[in-house]
N, C-alpha and C positions, 0 to 999 in steps of 0.2 A: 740712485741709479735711474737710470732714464726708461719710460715706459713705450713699448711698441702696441699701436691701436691702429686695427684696419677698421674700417667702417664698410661694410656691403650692402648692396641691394639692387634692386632692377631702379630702371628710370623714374625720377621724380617720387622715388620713396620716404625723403625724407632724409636719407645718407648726410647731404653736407651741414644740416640745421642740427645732426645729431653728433656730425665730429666738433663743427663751432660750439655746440654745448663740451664736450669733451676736450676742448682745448681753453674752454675758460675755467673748466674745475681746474685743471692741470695747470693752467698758467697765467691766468688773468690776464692781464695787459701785456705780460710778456711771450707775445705768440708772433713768428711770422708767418703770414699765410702765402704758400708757394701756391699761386694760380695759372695753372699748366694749358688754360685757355686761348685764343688766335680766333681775336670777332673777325668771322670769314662769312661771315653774311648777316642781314638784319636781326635775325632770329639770335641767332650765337650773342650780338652784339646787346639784346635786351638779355640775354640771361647772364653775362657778365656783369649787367649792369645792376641787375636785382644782387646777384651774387655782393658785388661794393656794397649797395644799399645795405644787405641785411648785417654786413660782418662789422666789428666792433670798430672804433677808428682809432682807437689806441693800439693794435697793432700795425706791423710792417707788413710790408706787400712784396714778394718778389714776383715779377711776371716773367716766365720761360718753361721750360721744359728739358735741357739740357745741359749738362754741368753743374748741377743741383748739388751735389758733396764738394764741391767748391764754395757754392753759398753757406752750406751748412758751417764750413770749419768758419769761414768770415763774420759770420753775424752771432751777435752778442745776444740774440733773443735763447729761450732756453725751452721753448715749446716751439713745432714747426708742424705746423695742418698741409698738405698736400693735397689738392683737392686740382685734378682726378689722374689716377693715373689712365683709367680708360681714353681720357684725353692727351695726356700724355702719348701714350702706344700710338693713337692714332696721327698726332703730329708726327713722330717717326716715318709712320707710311705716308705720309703724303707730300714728306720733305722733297723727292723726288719724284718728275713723272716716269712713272712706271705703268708697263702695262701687267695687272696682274694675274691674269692670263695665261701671260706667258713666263711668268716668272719662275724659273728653276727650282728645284727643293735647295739647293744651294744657296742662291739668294735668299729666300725665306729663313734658313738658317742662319746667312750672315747677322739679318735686319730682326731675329728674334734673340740670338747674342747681342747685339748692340743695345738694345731696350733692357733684355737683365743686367748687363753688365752695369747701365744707368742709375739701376734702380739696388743692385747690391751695391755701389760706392754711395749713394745716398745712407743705406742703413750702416754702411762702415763708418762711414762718416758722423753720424747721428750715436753707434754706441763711443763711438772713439773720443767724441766734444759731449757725452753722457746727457744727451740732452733727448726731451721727450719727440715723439713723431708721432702723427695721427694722420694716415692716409687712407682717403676716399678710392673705392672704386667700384664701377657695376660688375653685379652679377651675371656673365654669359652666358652662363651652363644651364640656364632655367628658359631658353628661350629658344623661339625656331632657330632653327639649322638654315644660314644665309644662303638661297640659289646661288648668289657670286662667289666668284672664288675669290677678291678682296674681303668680303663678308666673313668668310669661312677660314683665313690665313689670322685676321682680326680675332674674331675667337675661340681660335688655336692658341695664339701667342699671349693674348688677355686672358684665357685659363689655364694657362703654364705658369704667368706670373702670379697671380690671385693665388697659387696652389702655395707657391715660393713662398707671397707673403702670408700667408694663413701658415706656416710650417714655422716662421724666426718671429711673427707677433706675440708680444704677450695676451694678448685681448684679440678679440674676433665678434664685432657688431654684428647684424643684419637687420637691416631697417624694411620692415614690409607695412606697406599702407600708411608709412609715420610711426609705426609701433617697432621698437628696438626690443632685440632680441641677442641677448650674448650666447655667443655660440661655443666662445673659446676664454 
């Protein structure tokens, strides 16, 4: 049976170097690694690139963010690292210009539906082809309360999901300072 592992933590804690450990016990060479990233400026574009650098080369690479339980029933790999859904979430919000200001509770509720629904057909999909999944994501809940209201919708909807996926994972990381801490 296929194992569910979230990986947590605040920024540069360590989280992705602790699920790539966590997905070569699991699966050696047979892992795709789903990176939910969009080099959207120099900065992004070096940390993607460290990200290739450090990961193994004998796995697969999907690059997106959306229609992921389609990749998952198609690929023959039998371990899948998702690294990040906070990256994730936020591709959603920026898919369109919006002003977030002025955005409705309606809206927000549409575009916070769409993100769970995303990410419950990824885990349907992953127990249904019984295959393991190890997903990255930051911890919101531990940090200032954003003055923006785009800041503040971001994580609302990023600790709504993290709740979901800590609730259906078997496992519950938290990586602080580089030091992994099982919580679940």
């Amino acid at each position: 049976m296929g194992r569910l592992i979230l990986v947590t933590g605040g920024s540069r804690s360590g989280k992705s170097q602790l699920a790539e450990q966590k997905a070569t016990i699991l699966g050696g060479d047979d892992v795709l690694y789903m990176a939910t990233g969009i080099a959207t400026d120099d900065d992004m574009e070096e940390r993607i690139r460290l990200h290739k650098m450090r990961r193994n080369p004998n796995w697969g690479t999907f690059e997106g963010y959306r229609d992921l339980a389609s990749e998952v029933s198609e690929t023959s790999y039998g371990t899948i690292l998702l690294d990040c859904i906070t990256v994730l979430i936020t591709n959603f919000l920026m898919e369109e210009d919006r002003d977030y200001e002025e955005l409705s509770k309606a809206e927000i509720a549409y575009m916070e539906e769409d993100i769970i629904n995303e990410i419950q057909s990824l885990i349907h999909a992953v127990k249904e082809q019984n295959k393991n999944l190890i997903i990255v994501t930051n911890e919101v809940g531990m940090c200032v309360v954003s003055p923006y209201r785009m800041g503040r919708i971001f994580s609302d909807i990023t600790g709504k999901v993290n709740q979901i996926l800590g609730s259906v994972c078997d496992e519950v990381h938290l990586s602080i300072s580089g030091i992994p801490l099982q919580i679940k």
